[in-house]
N, C-alpha and C positions, 0 to 999 in steps of 0.2 A: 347189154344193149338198151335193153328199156329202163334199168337205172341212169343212164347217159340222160336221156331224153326228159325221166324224172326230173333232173339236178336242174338240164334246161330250162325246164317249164318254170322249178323255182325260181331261178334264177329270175327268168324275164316277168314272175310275176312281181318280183324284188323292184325290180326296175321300173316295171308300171305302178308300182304303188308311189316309188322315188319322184316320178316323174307327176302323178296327177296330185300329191302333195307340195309337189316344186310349184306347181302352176298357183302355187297362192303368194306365189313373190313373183308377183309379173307387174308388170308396168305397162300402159300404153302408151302406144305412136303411133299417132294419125287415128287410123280405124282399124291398127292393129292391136292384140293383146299380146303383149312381147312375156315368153315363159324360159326364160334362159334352162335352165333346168330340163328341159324338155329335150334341148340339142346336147348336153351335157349326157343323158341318161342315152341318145341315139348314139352319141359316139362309142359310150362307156359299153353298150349293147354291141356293138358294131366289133369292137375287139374281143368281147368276151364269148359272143353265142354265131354272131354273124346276120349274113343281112336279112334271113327271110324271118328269123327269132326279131331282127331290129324292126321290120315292118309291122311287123305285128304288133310287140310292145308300143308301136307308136300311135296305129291303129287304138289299140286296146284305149292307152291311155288317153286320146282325143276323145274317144267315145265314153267314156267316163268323164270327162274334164266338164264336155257339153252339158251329160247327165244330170251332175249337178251343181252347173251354173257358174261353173269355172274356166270356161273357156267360148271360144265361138266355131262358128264349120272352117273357120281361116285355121284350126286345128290342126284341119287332117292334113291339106297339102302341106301347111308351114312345118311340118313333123315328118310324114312318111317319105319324101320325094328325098330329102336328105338323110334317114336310115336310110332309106333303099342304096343311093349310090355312097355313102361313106362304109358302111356294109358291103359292098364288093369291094371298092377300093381296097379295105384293110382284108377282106377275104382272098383278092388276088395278089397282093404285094404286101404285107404286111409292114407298110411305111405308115406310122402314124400321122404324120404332116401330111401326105397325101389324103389319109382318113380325115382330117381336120376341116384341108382344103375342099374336100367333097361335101361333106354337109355345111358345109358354109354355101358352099356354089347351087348343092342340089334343094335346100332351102330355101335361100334368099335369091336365086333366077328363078328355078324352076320353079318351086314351090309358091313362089310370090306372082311370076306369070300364071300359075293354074289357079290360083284363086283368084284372078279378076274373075273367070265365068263360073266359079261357083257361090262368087258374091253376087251377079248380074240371076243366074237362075235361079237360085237359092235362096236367096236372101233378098232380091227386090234394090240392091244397090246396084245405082250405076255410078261411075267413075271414070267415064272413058278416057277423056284424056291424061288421067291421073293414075294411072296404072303401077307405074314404076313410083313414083312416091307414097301413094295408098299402100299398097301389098308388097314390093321388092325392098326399101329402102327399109322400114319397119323388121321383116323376115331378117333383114343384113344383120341390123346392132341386135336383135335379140340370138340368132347362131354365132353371131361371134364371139357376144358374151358367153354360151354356152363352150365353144370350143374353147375359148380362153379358159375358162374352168376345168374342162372335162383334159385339156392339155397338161394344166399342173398336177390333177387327177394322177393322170397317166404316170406322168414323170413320178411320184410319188411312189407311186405302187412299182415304179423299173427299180429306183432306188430299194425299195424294202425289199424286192424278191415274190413280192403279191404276182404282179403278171404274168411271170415266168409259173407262178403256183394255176394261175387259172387257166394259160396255155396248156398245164399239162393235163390238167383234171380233165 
């Protein structure tokens, strides 16, 4: 049992390291800092350990990214909201495309809606009417690109017999 939870830990510490070195190939848009890698590493997390290991890694990795100077507080929603739901998704149905579609949606809507009021209290920006362009439109192209990646990912590792190795371990 407590080697199980060891492998875990490694694992998602695997992924948070994948992911706060992913974030030095980001790009911005608007007054986003778009880290494709980031939703790449929540998906890849989200099959491999599941959603509350995917929260965390997401968590971890924002607060590292911030730490030192690699990311913004538009981190933690633009990350956790989509572990969190691409993580059950793939925990209750094990459909990858589902998993896909979840951190793209729990990302780029939700993620992108809770950052307006952590930009507004946090951060001294206001955006009002600019909501959905500032923070959702930005969240979009950068989860998509992640899923588009973390998708070939996937299909890569179905092909070799990796996934079926990590389901069972």
């Amino acid at each position: 049992m407590n080697s199980n939870r060891t492998k875990k830990l490694c694992i998602a510490g695997i992924f948070c390291a994948i992911a706060v070195i992913g974030s030095m190939f980001s790009f911005q848009v608007f007054g986003s800092k778009c880290a494709p890698i980031q939703h790449m590493v929540n998906i890849m997390c989200a099959v491999a350990l599941g959603p509350w290991y995917g929260v965390s890694v997401a968590f971890c990795a924002s607060l590292i990214r911030n730490m030192i100077g690699l990311g913004s507080l538009m981190a933690f929603p633009g990350s956790m909201f989509g572990a969190l739901l691409c993580g059950i998704a793939y925990w209750k149905t094990k459909n990858i495309t589902l998993t896909l579609v979840a951190e793209v949606f729990g990302t780029a809507i939700l993620g992108g809606l809770c950052a307006y009021p952590v930009a507004i209290f946090f951060m001294g920006v206001n955006a009002a009417g600019l909501a959905f362009y500032v923070y959702v439109v930005p969240f979009l192209i950068s989860t998509l690109a992640g899923a588009i990646i973390s998708a070939v990912l996937i299909g890569s590792f179905k092909k070799s017999g990796v996934l079926k190795m990590i389901a069972e371990a």
